[in-house]
mmCIF file of the N, C-alpha and C atoms, coordinates in Angstrom:
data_MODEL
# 
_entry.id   MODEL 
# 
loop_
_atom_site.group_PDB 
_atom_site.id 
_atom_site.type_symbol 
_atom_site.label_atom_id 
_atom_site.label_alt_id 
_atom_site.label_comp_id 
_atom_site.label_asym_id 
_atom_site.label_entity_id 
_atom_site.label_seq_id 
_atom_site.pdbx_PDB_ins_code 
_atom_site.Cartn_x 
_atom_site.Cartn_y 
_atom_site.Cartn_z 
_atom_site.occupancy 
_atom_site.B_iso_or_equiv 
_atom_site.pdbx_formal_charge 
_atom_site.auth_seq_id 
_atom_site.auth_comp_id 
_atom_site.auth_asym_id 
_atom_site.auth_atom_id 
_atom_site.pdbx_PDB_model_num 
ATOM 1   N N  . UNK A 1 1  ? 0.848   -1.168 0.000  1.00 0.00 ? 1  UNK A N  1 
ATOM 2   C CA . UNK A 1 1  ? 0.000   0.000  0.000  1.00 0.00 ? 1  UNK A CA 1 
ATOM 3   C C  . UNK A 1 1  ? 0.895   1.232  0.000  1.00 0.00 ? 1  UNK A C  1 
ATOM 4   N N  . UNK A 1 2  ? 0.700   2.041  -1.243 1.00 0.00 ? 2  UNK A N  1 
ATOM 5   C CA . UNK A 1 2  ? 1.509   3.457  -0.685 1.00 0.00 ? 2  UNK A CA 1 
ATOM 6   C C  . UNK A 1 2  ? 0.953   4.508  0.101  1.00 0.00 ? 2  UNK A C  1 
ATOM 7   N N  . UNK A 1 3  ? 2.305   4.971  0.630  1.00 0.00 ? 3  UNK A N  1 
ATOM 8   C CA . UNK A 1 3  ? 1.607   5.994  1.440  1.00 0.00 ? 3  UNK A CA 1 
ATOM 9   C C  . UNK A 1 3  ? 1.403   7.577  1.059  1.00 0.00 ? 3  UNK A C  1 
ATOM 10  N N  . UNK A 1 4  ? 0.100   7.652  1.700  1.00 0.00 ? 4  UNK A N  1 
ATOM 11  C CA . UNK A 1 4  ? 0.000   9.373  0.884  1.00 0.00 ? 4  UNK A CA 1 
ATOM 12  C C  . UNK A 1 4  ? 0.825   10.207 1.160  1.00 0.00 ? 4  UNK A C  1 
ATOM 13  N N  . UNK A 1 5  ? 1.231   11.148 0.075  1.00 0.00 ? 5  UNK A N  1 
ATOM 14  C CA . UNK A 1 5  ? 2.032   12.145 0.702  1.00 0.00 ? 5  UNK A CA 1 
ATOM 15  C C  . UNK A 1 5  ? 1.490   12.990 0.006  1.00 0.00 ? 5  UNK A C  1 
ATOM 16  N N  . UNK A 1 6  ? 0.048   13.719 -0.070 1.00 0.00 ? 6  UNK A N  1 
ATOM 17  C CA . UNK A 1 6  ? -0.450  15.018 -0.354 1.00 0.00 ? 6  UNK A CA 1 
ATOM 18  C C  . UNK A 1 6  ? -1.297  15.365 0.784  1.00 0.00 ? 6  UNK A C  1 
ATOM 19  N N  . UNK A 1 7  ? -2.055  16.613 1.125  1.00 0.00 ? 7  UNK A N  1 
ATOM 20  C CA . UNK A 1 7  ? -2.529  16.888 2.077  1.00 0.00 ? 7  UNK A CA 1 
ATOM 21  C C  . UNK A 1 7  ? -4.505  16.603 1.563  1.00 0.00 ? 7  UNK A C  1 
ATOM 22  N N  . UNK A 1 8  ? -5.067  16.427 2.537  1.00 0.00 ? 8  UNK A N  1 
ATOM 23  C CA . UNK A 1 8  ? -6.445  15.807 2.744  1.00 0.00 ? 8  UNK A CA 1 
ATOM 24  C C  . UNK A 1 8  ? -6.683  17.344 1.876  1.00 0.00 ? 8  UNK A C  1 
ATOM 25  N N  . UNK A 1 9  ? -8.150  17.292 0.891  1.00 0.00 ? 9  UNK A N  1 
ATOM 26  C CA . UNK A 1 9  ? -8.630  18.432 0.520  1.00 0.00 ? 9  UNK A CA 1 
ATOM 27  C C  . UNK A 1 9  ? -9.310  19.026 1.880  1.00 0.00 ? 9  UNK A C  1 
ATOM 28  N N  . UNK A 1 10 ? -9.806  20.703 1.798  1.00 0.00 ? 10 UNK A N  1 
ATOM 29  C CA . UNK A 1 10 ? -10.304 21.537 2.986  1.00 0.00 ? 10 UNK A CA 1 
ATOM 30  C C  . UNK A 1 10 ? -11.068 20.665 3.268  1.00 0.00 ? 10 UNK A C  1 
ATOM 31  N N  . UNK A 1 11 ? -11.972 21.124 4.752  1.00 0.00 ? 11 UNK A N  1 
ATOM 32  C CA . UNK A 1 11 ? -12.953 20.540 5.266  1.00 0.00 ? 11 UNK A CA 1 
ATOM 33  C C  . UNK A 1 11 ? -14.065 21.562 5.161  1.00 0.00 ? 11 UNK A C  1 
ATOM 34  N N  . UNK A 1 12 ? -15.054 21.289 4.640  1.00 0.00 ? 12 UNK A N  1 
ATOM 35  C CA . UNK A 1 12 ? -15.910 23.034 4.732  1.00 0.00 ? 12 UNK A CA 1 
ATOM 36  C C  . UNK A 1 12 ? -17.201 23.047 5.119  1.00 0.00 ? 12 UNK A C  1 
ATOM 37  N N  . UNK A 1 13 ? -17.243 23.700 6.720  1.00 0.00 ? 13 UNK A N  1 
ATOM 38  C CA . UNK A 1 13 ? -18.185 23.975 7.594  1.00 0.00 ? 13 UNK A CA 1 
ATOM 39  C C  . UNK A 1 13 ? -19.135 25.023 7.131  1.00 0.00 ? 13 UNK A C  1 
ATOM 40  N N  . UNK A 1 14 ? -20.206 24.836 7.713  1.00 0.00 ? 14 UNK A N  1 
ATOM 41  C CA . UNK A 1 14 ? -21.564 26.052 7.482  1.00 0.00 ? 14 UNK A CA 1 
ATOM 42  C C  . UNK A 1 14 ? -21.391 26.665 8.716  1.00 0.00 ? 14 UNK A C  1 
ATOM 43  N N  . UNK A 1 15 ? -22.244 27.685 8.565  1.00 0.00 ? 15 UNK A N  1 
ATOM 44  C CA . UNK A 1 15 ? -22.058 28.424 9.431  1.00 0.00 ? 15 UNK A CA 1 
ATOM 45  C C  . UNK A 1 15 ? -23.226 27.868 10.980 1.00 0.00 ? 15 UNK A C  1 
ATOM 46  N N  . UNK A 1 16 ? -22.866 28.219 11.935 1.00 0.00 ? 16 UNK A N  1 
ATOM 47  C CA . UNK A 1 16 ? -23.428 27.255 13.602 1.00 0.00 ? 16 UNK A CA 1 
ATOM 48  C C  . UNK A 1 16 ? -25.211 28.077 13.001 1.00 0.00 ? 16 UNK A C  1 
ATOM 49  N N  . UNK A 1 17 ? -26.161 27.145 13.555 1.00 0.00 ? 17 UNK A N  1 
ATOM 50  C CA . UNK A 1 17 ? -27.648 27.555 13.438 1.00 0.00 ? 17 UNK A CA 1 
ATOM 51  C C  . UNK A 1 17 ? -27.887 28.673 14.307 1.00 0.00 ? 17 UNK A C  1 
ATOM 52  N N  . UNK A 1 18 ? -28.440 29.510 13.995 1.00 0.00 ? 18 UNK A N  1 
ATOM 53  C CA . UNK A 1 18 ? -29.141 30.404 15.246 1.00 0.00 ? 18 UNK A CA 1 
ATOM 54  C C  . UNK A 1 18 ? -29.461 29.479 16.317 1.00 0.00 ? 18 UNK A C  1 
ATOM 55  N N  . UNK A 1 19 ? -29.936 30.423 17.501 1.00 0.00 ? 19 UNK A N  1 
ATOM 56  C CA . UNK A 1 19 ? -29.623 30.092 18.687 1.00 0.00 ? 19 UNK A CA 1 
ATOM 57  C C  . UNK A 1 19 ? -31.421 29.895 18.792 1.00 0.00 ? 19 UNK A C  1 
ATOM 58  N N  . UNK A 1 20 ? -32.321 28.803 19.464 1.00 0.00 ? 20 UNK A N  1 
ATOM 59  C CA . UNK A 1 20 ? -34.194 28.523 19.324 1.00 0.00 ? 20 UNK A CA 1 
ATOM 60  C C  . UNK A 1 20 ? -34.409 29.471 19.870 1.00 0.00 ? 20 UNK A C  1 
ATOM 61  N N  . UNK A 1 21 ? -35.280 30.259 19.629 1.00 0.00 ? 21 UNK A N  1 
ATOM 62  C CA . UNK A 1 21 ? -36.295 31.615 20.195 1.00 0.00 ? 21 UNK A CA 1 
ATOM 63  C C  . UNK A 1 21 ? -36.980 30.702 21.203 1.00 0.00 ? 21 UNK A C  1 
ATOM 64  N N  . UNK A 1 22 ? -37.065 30.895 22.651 1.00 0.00 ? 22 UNK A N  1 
ATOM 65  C CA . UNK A 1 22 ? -38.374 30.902 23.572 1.00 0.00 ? 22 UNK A CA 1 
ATOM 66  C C  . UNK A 1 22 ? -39.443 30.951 23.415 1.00 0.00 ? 22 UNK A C  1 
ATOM 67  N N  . UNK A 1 23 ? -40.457 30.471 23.278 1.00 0.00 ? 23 UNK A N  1 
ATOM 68  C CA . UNK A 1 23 ? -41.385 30.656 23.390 1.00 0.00 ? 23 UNK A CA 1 
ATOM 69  C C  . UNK A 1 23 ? -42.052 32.095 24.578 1.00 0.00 ? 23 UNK A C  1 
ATOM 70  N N  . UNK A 1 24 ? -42.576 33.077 23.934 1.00 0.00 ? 24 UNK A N  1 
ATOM 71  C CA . UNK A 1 24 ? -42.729 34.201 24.734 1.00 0.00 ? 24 UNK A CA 1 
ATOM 72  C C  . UNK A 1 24 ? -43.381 34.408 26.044 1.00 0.00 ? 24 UNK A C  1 
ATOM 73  N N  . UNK A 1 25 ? -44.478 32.935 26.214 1.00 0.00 ? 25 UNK A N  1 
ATOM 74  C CA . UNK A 1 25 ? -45.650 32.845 27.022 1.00 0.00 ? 25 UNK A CA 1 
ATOM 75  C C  . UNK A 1 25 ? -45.270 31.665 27.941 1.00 0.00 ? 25 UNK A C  1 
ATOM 76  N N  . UNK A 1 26 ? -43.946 31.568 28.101 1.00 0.00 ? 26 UNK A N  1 
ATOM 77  C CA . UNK A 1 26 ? -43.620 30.032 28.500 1.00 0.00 ? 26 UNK A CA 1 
ATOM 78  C C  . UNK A 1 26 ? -42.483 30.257 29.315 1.00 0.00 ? 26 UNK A C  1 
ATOM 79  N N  . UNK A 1 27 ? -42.913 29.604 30.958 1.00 0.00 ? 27 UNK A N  1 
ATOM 80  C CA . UNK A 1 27 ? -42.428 30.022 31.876 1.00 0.00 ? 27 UNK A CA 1 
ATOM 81  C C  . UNK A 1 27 ? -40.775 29.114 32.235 1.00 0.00 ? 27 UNK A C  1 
ATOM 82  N N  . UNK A 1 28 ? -41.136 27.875 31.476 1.00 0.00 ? 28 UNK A N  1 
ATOM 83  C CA . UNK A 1 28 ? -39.930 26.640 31.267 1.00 0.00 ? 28 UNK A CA 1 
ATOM 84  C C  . UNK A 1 28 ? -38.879 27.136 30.356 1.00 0.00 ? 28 UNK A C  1 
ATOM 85  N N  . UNK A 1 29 ? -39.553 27.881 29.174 1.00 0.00 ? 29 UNK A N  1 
ATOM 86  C CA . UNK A 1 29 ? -38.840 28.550 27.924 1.00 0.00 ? 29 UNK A CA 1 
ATOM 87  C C  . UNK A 1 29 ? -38.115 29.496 28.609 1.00 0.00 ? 29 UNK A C  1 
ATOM 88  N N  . UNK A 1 30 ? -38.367 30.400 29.791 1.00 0.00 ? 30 UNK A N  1 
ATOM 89  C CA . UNK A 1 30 ? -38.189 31.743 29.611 1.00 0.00 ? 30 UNK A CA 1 
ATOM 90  C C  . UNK A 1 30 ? -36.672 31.480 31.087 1.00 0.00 ? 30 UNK A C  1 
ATOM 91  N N  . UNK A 1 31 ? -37.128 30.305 31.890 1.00 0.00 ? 31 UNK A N  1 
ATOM 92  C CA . UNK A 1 31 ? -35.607 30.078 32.812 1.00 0.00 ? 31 UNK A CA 1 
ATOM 93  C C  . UNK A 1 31 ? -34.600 29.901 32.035 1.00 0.00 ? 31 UNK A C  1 
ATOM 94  N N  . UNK A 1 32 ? -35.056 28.460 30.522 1.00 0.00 ? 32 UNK A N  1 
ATOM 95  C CA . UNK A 1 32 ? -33.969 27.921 30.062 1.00 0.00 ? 32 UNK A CA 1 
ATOM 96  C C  . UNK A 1 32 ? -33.132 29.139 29.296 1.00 0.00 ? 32 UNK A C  1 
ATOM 97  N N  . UNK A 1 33 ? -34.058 29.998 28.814 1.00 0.00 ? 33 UNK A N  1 
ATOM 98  C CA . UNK A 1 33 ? -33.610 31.135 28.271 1.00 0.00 ? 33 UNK A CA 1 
ATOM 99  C C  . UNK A 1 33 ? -32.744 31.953 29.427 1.00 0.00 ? 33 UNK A C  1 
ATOM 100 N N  . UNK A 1 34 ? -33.120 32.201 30.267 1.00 0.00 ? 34 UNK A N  1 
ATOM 101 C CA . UNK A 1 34 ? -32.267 32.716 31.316 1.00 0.00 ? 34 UNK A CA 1 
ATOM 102 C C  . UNK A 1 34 ? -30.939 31.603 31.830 1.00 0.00 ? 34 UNK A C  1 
ATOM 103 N N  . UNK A 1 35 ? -30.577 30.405 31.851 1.00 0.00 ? 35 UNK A N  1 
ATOM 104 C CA . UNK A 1 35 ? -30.009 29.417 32.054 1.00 0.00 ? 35 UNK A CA 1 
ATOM 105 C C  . UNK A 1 35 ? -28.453 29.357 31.124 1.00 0.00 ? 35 UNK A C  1 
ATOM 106 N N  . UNK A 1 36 ? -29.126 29.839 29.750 1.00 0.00 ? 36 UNK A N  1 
ATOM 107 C CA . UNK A 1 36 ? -28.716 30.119 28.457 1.00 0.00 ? 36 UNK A CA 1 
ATOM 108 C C  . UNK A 1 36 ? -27.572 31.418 28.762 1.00 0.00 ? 36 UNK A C  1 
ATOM 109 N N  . UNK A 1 37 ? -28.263 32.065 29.095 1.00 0.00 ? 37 UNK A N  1 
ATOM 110 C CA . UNK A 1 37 ? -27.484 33.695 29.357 1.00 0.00 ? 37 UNK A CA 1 
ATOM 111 C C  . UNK A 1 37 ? -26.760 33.735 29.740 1.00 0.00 ? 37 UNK A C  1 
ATOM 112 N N  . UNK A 1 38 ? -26.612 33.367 31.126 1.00 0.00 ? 38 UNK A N  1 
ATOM 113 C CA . UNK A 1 38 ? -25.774 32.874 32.110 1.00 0.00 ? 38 UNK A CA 1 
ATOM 114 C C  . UNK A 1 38 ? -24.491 31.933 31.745 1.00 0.00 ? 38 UNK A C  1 
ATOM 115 N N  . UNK A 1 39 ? -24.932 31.724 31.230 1.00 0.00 ? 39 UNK A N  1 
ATOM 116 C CA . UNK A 1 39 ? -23.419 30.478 30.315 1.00 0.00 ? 39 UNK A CA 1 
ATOM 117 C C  . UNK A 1 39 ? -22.737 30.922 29.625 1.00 0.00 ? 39 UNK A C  1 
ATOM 118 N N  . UNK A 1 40 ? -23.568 31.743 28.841 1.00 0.00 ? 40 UNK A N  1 
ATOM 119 C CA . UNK A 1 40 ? -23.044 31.603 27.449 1.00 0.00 ? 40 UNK A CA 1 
ATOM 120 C C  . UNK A 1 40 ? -22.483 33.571 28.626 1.00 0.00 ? 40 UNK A C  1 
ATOM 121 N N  . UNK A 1 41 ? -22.565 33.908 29.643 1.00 0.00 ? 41 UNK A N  1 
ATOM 122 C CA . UNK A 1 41 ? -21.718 35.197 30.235 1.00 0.00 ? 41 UNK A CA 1 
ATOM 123 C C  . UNK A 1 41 ? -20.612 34.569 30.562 1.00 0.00 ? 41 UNK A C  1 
ATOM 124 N N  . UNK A 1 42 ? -20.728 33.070 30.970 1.00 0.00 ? 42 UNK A N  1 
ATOM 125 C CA . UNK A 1 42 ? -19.265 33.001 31.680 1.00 0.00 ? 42 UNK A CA 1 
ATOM 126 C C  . UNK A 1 42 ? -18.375 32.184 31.026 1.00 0.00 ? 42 UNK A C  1 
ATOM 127 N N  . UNK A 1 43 ? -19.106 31.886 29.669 1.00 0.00 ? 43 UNK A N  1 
ATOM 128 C CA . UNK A 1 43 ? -18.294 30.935 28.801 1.00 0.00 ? 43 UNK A CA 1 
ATOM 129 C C  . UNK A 1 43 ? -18.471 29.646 28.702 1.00 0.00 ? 43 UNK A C  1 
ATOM 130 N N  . UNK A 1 44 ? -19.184 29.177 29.195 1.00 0.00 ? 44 UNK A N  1 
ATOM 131 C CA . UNK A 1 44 ? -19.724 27.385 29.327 1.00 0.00 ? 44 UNK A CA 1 
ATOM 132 C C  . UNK A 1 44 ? -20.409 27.280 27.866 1.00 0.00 ? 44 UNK A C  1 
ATOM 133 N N  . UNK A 1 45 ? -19.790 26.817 26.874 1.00 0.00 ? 45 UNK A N  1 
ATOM 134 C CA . UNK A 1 45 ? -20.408 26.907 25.581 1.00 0.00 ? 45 UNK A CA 1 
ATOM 135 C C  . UNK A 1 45 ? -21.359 25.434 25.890 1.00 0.00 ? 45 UNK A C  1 
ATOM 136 N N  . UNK A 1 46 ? -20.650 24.733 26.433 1.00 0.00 ? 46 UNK A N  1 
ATOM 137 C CA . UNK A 1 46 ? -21.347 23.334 26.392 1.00 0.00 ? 46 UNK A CA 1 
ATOM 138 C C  . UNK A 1 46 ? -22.779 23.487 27.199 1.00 0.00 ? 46 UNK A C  1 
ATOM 139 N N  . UNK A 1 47 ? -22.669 23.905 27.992 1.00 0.00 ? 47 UNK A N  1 
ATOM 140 C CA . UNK A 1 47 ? -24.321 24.501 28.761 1.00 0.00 ? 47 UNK A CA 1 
ATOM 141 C C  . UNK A 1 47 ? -24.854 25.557 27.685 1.00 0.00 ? 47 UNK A C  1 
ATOM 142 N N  . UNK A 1 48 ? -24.651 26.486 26.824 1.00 0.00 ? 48 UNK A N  1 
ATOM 143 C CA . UNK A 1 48 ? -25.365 27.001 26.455 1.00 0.00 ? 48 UNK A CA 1 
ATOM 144 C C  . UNK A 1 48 ? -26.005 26.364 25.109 1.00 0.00 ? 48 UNK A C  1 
ATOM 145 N N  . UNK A 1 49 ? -24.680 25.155 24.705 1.00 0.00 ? 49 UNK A N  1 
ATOM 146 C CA . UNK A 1 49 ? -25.498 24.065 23.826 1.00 0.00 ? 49 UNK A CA 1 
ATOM 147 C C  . UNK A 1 49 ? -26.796 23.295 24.222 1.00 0.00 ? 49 UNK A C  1 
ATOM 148 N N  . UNK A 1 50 ? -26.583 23.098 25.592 1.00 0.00 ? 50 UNK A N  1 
ATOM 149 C CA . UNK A 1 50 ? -27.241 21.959 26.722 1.00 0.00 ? 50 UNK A CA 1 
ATOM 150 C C  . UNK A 1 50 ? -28.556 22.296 26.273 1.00 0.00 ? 50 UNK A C  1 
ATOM 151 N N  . UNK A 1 51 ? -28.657 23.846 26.440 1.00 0.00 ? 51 UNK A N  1 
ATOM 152 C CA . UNK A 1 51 ? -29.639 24.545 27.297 1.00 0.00 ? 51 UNK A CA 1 
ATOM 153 C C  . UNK A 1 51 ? -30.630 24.815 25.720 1.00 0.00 ? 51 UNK A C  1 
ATOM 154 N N  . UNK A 1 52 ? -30.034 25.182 24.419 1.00 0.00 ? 52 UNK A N  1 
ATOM 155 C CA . UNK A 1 52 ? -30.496 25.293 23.298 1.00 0.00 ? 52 UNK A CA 1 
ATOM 156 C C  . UNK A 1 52 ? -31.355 23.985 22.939 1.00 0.00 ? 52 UNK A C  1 
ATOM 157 N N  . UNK A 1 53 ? -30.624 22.929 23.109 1.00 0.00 ? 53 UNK A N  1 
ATOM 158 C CA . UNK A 1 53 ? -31.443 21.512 23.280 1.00 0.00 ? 53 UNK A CA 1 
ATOM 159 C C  . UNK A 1 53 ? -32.279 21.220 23.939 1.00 0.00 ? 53 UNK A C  1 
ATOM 160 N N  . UNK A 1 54 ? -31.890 21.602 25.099 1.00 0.00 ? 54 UNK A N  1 
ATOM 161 C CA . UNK A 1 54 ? -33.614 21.620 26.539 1.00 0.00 ? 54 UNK A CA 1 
ATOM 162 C C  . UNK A 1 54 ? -34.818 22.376 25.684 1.00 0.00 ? 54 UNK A C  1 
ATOM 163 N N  . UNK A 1 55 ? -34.177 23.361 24.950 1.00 0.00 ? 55 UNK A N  1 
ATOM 164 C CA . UNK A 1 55 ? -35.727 24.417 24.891 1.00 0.00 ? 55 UNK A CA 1 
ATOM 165 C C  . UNK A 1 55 ? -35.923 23.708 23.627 1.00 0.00 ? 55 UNK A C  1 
ATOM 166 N N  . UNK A 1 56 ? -35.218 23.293 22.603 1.00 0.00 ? 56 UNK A N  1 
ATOM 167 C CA . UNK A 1 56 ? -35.863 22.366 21.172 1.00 0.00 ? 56 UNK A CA 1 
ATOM 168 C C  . UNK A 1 56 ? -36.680 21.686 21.976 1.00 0.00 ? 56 UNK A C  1 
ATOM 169 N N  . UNK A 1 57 ? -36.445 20.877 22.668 1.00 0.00 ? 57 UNK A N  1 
ATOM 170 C CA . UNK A 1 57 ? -37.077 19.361 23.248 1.00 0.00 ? 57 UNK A CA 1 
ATOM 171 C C  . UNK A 1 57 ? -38.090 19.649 23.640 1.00 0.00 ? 57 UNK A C  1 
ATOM 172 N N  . UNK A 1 58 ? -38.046 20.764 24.614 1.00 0.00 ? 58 UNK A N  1 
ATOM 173 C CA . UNK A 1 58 ? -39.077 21.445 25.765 1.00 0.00 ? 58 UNK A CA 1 
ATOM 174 C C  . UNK A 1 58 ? -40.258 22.017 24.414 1.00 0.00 ? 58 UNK A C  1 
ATOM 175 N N  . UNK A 1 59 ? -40.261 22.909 23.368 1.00 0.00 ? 59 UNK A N  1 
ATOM 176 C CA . UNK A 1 59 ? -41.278 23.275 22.819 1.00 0.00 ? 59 UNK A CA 1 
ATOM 177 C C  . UNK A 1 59 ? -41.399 22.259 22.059 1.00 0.00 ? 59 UNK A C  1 
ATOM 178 N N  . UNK A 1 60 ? -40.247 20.978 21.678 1.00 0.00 ? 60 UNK A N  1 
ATOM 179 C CA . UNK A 1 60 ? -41.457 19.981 20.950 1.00 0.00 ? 60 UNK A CA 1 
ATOM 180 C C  . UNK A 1 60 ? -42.329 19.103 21.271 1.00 0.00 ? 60 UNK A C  1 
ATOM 181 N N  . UNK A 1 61 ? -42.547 18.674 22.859 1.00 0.00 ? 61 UNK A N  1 
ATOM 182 C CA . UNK A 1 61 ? -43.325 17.909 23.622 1.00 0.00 ? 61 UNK A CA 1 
ATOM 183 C C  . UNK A 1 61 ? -44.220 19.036 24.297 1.00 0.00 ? 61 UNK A C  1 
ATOM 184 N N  . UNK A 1 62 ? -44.379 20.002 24.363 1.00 0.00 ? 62 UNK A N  1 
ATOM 185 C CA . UNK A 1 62 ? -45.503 20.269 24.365 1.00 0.00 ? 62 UNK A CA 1 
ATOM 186 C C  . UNK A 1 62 ? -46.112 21.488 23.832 1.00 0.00 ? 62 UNK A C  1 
ATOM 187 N N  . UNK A 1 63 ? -46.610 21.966 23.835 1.00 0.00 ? 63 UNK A N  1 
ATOM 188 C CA . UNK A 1 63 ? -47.739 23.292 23.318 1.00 0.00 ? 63 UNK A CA 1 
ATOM 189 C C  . UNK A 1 63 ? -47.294 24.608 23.868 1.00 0.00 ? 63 UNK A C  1 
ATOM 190 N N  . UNK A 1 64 ? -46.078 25.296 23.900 1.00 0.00 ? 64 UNK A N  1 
ATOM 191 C CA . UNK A 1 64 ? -46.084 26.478 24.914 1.00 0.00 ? 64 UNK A CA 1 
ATOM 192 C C  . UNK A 1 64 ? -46.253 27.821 24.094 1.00 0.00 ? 64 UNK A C  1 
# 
């Protein structure tokens, strides 16, 4: 088997999704949204991922 000696072509990323809107009337929406803030002030990207996922999940099981 030979071995490569050229470099892998680029890798080419899109750009990260917006961040889920809250639901305006929704009191679960509106902590995680506050939960969100807070993280993403002190740098915890991984909680403010966490927290983007809680509120997908959270407005798709129920009606808010």
């Amino acid at each position: 088997m030979a071995t490569r000696t050229t470099m892998s072509p680029p890798v080419h990323l899109s750009l990260p999704a917006d961040a889920p809107r809250p639901a305006a009337d929704c009191d679960v929406c509106a902590a995680l949204a506050g939960q969100r803030s807070e993280a993403h002030r002190r740098g915890d990207h991984s909680a403010v991922s966490d927290c983007n996922v809680e509120i997908v999940a959270h407005r798709g099981r129920s009606r808010c």
